[in-house]
C-alpha positions in Angstrom: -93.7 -172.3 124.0 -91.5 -169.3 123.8 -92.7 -166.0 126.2 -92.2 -162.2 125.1 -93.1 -159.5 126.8 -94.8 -156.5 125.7 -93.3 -153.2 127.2 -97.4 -152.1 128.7 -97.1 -155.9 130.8 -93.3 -155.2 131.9 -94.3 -151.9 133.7 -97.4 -153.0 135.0 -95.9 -156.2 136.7 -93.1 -154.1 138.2 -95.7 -152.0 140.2 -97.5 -155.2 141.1 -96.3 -156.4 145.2 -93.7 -159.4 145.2 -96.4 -162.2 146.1 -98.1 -161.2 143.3 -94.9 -161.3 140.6 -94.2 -164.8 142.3 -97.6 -166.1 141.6 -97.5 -164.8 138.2 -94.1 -166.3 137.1 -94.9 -169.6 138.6 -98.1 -169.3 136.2 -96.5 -168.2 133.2 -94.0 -170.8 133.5 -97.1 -173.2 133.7 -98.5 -171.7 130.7 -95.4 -172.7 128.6 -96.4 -175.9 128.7 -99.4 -176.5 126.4 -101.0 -179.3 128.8 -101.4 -177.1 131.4 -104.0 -174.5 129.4 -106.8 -176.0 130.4 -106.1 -175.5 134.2 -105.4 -172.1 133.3 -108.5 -171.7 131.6 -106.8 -170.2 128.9 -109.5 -168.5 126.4 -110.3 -166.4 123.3 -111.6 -163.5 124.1 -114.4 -161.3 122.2 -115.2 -157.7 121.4 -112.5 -155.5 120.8 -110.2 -158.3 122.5 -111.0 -160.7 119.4 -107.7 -161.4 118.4 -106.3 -162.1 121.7 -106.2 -164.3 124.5 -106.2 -164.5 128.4 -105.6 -167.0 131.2 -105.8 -167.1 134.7 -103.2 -165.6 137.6 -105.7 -166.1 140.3 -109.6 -165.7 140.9 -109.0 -161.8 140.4 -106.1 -161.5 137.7 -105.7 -161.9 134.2 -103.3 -162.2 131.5 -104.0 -161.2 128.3 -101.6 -162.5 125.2 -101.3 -163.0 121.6 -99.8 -165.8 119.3 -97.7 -164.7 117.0 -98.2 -166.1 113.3 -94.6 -164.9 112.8 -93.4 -167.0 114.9 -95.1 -169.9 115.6 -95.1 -171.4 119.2 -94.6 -168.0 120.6 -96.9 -165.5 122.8 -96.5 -162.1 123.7 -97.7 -161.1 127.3 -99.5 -157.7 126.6 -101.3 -156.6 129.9 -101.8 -157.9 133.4 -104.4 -156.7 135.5 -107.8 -157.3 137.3 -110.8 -157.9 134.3 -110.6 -154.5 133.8 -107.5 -155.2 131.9 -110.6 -156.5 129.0 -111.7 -152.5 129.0 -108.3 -151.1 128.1 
């Protein structure tokens, strides 16, 4: 699966400390790979999130993403944070 980045996850993750960017890459490098979603625990999310996704980082920190039905087998990181990235 193909990664983009949305500009709002780029900035976030650059004021994020450098164990935490590790962690994360080694996860979204994971989360390429569609037999690793389940470890993840990669989920639809509800609400105003409807349309988008999330998986795991750690026990405190999310990802939330999109597919994009322009271009199939592709997701597009939009924010990173603690689960108050769900009240943005």
């Amino acid at each position: 699966m193909k990664v983009l980045y949305a500009p709002s996850f780029v900035r976030k993750y650059k004021n994020l400390p450098h164990s935490l960017q590790l962690e994360i890459r080694e996860k979204i490098a994971l989360f390429q790979h569609k037999e690793n979603h389940q470890t993840l625990h990669v989920h639809k999310l509800r609400g105003k999130l409807k349309d988008q996704y999330s998986f795991r980082v750690n026990y405190k920190f999310r990802v939330v993403f999109i597919y994009t039905p322009e271009m199939p087998k592709t997701a597009i990181l939009m924010a990173i944070g603690d689960h108050d990235v769900y009240n943005r």
